[in-house]
PATI-516624 format. One line per field, with one value per residue (C-alpha): z, x, y; residue in one letter. Coordinates in steps of 0.5 Angstrom, whole numbers, plus 500, padded with zeros to 3 digits. Layout:
BEGIN
Z <- [Z / ...]
X <- [X / ...]
Y <- [Y / ...]
aa <- [A / ...]
END
This chain:
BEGIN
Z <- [807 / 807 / 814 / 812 / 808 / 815 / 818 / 825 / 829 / 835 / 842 / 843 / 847 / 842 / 843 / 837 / 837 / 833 / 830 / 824 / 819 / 821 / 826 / 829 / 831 / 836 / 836 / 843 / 843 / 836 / 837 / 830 / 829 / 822 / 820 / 815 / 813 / 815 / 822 / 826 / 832 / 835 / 840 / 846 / 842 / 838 / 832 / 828 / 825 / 820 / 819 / 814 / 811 / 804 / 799 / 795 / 791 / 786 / 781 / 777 / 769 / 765 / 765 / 760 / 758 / 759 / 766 / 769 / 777 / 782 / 785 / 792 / 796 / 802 / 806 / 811 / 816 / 814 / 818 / 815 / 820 / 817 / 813 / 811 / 804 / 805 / 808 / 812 / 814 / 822 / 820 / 816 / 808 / 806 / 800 / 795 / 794 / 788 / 781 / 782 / 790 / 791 / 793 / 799 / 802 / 808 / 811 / 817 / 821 / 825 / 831 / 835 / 834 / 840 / 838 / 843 / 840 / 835 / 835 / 829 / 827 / 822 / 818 / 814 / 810 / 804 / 798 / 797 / 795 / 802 / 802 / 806 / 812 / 817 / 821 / 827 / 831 / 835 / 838 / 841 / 837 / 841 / 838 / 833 / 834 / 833 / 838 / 840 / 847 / 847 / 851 / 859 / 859 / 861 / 858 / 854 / 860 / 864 / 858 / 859 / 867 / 866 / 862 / 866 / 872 / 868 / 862 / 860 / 860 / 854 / 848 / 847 / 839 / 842 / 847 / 843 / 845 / 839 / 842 / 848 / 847 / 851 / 849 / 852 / 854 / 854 / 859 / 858 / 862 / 859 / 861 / 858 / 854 / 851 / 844 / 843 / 837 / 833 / 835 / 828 / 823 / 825 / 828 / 823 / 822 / 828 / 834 / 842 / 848 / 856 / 860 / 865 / 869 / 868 / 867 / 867 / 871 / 867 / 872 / 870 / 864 / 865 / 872 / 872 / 867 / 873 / 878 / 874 / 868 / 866 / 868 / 862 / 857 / 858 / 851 / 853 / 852 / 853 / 856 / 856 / 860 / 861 / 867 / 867 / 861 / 864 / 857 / 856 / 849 / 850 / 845 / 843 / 842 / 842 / 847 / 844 / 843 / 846 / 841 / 836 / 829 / 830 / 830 / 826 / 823 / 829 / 829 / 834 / 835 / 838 / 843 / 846 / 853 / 857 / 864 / 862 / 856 / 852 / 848 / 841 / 836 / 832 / 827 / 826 / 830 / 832 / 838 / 842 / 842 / 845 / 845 / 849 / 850 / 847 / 851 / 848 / 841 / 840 / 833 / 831 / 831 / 825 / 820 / 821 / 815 / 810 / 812 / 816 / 812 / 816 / 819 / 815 / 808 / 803 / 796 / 793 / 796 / 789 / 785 / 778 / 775 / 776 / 768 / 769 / 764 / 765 / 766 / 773 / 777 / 782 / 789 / 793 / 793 / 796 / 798 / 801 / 802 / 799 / 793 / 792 / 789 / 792 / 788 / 791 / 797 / 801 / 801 / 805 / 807 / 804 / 803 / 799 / 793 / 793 / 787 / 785 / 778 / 774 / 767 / 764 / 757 / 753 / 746 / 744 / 747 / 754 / 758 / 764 / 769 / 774 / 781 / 784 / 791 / 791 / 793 / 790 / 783 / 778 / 770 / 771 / 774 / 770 / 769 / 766 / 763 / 760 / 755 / 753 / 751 / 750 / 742 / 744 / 746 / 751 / 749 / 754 / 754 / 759 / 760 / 762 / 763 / 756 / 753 / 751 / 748 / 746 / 747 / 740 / 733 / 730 / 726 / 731 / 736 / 731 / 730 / 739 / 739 / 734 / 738 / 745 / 746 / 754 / 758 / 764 / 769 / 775 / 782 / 788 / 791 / 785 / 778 / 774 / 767 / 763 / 757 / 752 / 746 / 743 / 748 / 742 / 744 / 751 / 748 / 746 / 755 / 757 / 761 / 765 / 769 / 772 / 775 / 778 / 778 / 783 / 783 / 788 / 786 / 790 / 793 / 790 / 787 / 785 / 786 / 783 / 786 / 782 / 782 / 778 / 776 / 778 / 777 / 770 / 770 / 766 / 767 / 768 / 762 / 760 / 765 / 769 / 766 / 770 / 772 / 770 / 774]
X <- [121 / 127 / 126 / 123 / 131 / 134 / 137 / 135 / 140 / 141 / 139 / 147 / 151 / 153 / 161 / 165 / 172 / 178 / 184 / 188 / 184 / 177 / 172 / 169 / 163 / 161 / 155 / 156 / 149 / 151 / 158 / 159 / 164 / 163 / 168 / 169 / 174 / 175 / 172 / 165 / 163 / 156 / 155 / 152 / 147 / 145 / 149 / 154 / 159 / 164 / 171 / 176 / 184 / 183 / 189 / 190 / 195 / 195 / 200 / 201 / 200 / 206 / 209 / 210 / 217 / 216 / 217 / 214 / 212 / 213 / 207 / 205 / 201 / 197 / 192 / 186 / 182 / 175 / 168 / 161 / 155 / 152 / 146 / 149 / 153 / 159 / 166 / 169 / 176 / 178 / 186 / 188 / 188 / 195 / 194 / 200 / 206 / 206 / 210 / 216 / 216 / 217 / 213 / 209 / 209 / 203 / 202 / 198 / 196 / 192 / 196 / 189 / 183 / 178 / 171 / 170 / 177 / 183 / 191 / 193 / 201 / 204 / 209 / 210 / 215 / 216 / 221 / 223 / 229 / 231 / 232 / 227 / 224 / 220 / 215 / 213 / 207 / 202 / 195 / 190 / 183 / 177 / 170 / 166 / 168 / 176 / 179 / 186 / 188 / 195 / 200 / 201 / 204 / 211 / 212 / 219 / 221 / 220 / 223 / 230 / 230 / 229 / 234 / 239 / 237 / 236 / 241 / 239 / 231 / 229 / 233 / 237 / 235 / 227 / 226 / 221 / 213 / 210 / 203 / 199 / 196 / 191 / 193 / 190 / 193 / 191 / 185 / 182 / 187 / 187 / 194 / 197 / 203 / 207 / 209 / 217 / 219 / 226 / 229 / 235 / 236 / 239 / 231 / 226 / 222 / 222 / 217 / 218 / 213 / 214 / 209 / 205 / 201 / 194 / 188 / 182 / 183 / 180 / 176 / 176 / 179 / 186 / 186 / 179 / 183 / 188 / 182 / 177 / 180 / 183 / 190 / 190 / 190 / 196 / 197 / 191 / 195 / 188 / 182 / 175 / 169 / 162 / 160 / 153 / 152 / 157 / 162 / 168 / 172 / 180 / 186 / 190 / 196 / 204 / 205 / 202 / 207 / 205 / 210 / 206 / 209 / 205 / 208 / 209 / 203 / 202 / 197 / 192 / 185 / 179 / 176 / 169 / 168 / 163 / 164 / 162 / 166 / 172 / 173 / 171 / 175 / 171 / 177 / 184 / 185 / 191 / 188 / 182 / 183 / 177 / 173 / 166 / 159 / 154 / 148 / 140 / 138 / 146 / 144 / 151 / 148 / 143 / 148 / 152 / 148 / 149 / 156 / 159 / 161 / 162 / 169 / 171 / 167 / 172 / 173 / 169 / 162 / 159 / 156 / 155 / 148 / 144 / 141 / 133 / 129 / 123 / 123 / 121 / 120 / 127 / 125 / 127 / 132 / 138 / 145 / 152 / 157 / 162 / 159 / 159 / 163 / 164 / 166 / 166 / 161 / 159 / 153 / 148 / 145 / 138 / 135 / 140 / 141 / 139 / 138 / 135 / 136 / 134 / 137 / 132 / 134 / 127 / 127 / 133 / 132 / 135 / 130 / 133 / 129 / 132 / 129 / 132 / 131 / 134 / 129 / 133 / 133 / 138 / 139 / 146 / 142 / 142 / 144 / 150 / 151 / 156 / 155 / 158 / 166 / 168 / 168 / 171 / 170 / 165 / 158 / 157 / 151 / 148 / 141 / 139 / 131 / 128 / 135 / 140 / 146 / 151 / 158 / 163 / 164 / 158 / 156 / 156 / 153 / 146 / 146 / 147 / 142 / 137 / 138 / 136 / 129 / 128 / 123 / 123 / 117 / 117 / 116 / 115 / 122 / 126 / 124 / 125 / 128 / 126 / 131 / 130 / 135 / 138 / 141 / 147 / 148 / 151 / 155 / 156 / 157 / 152 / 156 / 152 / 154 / 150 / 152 / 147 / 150 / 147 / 147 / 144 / 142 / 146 / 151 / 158 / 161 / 157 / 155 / 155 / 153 / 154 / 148 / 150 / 156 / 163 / 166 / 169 / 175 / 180 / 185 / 177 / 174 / 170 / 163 / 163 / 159 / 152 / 151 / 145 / 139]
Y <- [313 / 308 / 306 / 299 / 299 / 299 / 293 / 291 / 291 / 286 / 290 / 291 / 293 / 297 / 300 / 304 / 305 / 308 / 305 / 308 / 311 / 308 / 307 / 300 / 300 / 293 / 289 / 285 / 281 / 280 / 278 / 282 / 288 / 293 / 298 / 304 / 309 / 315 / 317 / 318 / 319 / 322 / 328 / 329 / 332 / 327 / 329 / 324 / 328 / 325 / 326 / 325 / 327 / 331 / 331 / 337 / 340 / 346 / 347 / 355 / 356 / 356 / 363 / 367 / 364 / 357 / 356 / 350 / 351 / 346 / 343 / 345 / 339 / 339 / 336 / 337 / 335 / 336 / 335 / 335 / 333 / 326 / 328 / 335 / 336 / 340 / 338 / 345 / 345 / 344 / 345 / 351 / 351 / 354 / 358 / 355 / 361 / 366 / 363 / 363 / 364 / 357 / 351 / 347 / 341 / 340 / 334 / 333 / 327 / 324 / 320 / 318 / 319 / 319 / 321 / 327 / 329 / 328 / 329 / 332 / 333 / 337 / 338 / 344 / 345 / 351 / 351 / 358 / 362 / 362 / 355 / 350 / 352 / 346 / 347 / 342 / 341 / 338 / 339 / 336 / 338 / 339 / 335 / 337 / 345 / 343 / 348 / 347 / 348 / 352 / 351 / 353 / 360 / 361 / 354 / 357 / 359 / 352 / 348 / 353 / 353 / 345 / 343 / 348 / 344 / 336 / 337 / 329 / 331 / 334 / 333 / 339 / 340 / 339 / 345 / 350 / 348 / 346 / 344 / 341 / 334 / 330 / 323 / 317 / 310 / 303 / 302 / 308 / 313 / 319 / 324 / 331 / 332 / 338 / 337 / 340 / 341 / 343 / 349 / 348 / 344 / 338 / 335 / 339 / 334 / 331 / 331 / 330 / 330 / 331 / 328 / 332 / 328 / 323 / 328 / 322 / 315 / 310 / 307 / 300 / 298 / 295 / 296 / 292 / 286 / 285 / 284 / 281 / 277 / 271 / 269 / 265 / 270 / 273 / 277 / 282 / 290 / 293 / 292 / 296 / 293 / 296 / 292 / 294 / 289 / 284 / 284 / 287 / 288 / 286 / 287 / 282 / 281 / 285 / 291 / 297 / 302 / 310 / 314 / 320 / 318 / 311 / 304 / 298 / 295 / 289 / 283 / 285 / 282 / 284 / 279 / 280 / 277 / 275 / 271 / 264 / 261 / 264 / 269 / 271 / 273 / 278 / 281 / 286 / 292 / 295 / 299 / 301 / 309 / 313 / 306 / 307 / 304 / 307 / 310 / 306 / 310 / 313 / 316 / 313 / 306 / 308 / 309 / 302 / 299 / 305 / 306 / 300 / 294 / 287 / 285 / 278 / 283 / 283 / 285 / 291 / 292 / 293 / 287 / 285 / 286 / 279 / 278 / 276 / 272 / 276 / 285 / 286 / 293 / 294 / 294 / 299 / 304 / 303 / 305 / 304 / 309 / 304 / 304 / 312 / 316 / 324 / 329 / 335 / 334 / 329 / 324 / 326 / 318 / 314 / 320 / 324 / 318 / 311 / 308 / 300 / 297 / 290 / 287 / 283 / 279 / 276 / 274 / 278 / 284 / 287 / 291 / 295 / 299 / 304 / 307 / 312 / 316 / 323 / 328 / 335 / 335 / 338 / 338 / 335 / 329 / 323 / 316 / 313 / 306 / 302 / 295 / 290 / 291 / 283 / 284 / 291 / 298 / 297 / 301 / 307 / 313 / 317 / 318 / 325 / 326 / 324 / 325 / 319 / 322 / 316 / 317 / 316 / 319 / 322 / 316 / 312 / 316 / 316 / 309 / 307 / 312 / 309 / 303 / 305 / 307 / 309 / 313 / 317 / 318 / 322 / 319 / 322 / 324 / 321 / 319 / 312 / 309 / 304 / 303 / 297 / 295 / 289 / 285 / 283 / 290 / 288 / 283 / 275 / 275 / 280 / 286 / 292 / 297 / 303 / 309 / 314 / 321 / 327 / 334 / 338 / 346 / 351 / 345 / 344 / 337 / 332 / 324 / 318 / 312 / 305 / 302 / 296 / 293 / 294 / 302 / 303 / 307 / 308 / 302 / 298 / 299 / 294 / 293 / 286 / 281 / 279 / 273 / 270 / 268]
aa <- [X / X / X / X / X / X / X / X / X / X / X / X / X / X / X / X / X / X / X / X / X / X / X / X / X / X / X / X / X / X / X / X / X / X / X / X / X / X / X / X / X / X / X / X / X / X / X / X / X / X / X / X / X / X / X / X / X / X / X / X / X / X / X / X / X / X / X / X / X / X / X / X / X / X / X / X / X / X / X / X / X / X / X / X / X / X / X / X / X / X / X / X / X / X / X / X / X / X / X / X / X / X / X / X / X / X / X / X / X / X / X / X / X / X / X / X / X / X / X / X / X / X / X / X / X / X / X / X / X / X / X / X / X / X / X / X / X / X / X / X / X / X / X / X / X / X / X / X / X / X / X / X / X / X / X / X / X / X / X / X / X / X / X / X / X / X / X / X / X / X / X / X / X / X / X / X / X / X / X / X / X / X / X / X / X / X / X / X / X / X / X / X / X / X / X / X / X / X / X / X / X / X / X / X / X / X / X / X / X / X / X / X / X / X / X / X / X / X / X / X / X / X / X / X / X / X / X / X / X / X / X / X / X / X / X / X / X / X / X / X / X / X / X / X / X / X / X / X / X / X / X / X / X / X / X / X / X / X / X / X / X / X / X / X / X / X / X / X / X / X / X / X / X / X / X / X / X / X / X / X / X / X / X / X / X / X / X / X / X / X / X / X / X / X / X / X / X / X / X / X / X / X / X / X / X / X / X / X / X / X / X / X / X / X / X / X / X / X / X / X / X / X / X / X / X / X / X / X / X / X / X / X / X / X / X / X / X / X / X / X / X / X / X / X / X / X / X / X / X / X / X / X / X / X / X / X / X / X / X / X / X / X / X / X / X / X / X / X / X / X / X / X / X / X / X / X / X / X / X / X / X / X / X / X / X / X / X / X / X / X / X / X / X / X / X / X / X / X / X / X / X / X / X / X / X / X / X / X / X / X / X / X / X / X / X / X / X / X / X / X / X / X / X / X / X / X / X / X / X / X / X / X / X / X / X / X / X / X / X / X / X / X / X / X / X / X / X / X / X / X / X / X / X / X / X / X / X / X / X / X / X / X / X / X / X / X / X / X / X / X / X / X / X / X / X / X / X / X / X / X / X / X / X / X / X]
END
């Protein structure tokens, strides 16, 4: 339905990597590289999975005698398959411990992200009447179903014999295996690592690895770089080709450290090379983990418009209203996960919710026309805009099917009320809405924002997605004024 939306891509190559907390994807017949939060990576059958951290915290009710009760706070690695609505958990979800049995702090991390896996650590550390107790870990996660491979057997015991035979090659704090970690170097080279934890105090928050040996040679990468590349460009750290299309992406910059808990923030480039002619520059990265070129059709490369912003795009991606002088119909629905906000559930895609909307001004009144797609229909659906706020407060209302309730006191709420005369029309796989009120209404400088608010039947949270002006919140209230056309 919303295929003549999509931008055509060039014919790629197409390559996607992960760095940080985000993932890039490459356009290399372009000569272009998008971003976005978060992590995505397609499987072998034809599935783009999303992934992504959740910060909760839960605090109990005041007791009976006044007691305050500390807050425990956690996070989540979370999965949902793009399309789908609801996140599940790939790490465990703590349960917060009884008033006055103390408190928790949870915090995991995701050390490298690789798109057919994920290393996670965890830092478990509970507040009781015992005093504080820390737990460590590390393990690699298989994707998407996250299983955990755990340490060889006997590893207890090999940790004893070696530091008996080799007393200076494992920390004598850092003895207990906390976990088995498949870690991949620059080039591609994959090894094995056994995660230690602490065995007292003194080290327990701390973490150390024992290296047992390479899994999986990269068969290229900077091995190919050595042979094949420039001499020239002496800062290249890695180095990942795909030698059927004659191009290759290189990371430049300081040297890449191998450590779990991450490094200081370097200035690295990606630089897409071709045998003739320099490099190109195409924007910031810190790493190329788990980078690989996309086989013709990958389904991720459907999902770079709608999740994926351009490198070098800065600034939110949503955008004041543009103020016509003539009402006109809006053109298709659209949208940008940028300029959704998920309360509960996650966005399905186009076509879960995508909304268009025009602000036109003739003869002093404001005419506002709205199209949304969203094929599954709840009684919370509706739409909520806000006005004017540059003579004071800004002017907010909600429009719920044939129902527009105003915000504020009684009186004001009937006359805002009075002056808004709007109709809604079901579509095929949505609806429409058509408002007018008096444009002084918007303020001496016109101001609209729209906010579409989604609410599926038997899915938990909701939606809400900016279809005209910047976000109003709490700090922000008023709308940004339109532009005028």
């Amino acid at each position: 339905m919303l295929a003549a939306l999509l931008v055509l891509l060039a014919e790629g190559p197409f390559a996607v990597f992960w760095s940080g907390p985000a993932t890039y994807v490459v356009d290399a017949g372009a000569g272009r590289m998008y971003t976005a939060p978060g992590w995505y990576a397609s499987d072998e059958a034809g599935r783009v999975w999303r992934y992504r951290l959740r910060v909760d915290a839960f605090r109990h009710d005041r007791g009976l005698e006044g007691e305050v009760w500390p807050a425990s706070r956690w996070t989540v690695l979370e999965q949902v398959k793009v399309g789908d609505k609801t996140f599940r958990p790939l790490t465990p979800v703590p349960s917060a411990p009884p008033p006055g049995a103390g408190h928790l702090q949870d915090e995991h991390t995701v050390a490298q992200f690789r798109g057919d896996a994920a290393t996670v650590l965890e830092r478990l550390r509970t507040y009781g009447p015992e005093g504080p107790r820390t737990v460590v870990a590390a393990r690699t996660l298989a994707l998407p179903d996250g299983r955990a491979e755990e340490p060889p057997r006997g590893s207890t015991e090999a940790l004893e014999w070696l530091s008996r035979a080799l007393p200076d090659a494992v920390d004598a704090c850092l003895r207990q295996p906390a976990g088995l970690l498949a870690w991949e170097e620059p080039g591609g080279e994959e090894v094995r690592r056994l995660a230690l934890g602490p065995t007292g105090e003194a080290c327990a928050e701390d973490l150390a690895t024992l290296p047992l040996g390479t899994v999986v040679g990269s068969g290229g990468g900077l091995a190919w770089w050595r042979e094949a590349g420039d001499a020239r460009l002496t800062d290249v750290v890695d180095a990942r080709p795909e030698l059927d299309q004659g191009v290759a992406l290189l990371l430049r910059g300081p040297p890449l450290g191998g450590g779990l808990a991450g490094e200081a923030c370097a200035p690295r480039t990606v630089h897409l090379w071709k045998p003739q002619g320099p490099t190109v520059p195409l924007g910031d990265a810190d790493r190329l983990d788990g980078l690989r070129w996309l086989a013709p059709g990958d389904p991720l490369v459907r999902h770079v418009r709608s999740r994926f912003r351009p490198i070098g795009e800065v600034g939110p991606c949503t955008a004041p209203m543009r103020l016509l002088g003539q009402a006109t119909r809006p053109g298709e629905p659209d949208a940008q996960l940028c300029r959704i906000d998920e309360e509960g559930r996650a966005w399905g895609g186009l076509s879960d919710l995508a909304a268009s909307a025009t602000v036109a001004a003739e003869r002093g009144t404001l005419y506002i026309r709205i199209r949304v797609e969203d094929p599954e229909r709840d009684p919370g659906d509706g739409v909520q805009l806000w006005l004017g706020g540059d003579g004071g407060r800004a002017v907010s209302f909600r429009v719920e099917g044939d129902r527009i309730s105003a915000e504020g006191k009684r009186a004001e709420r009937t006359r805002l009320e009075g002056m808004i005369i709007g109709e809604t029309k079901e579509t095929t796989g949505g609806y429409e809405i058509s408002l007018r009120t008096p444009l002084e209404l918007a303020g001496r400088t016109p101001a609209v924002a729209i906010r579409v608010d989604d609410v599926d039947p038997g899915v938990p949270g909701r939606l809400g997605l900016w279809v005209g002006g910047h976000r109003v919140t709490g700090q922000n209230r008023r709308p940004s004024p339109c532009e005028v056309r």
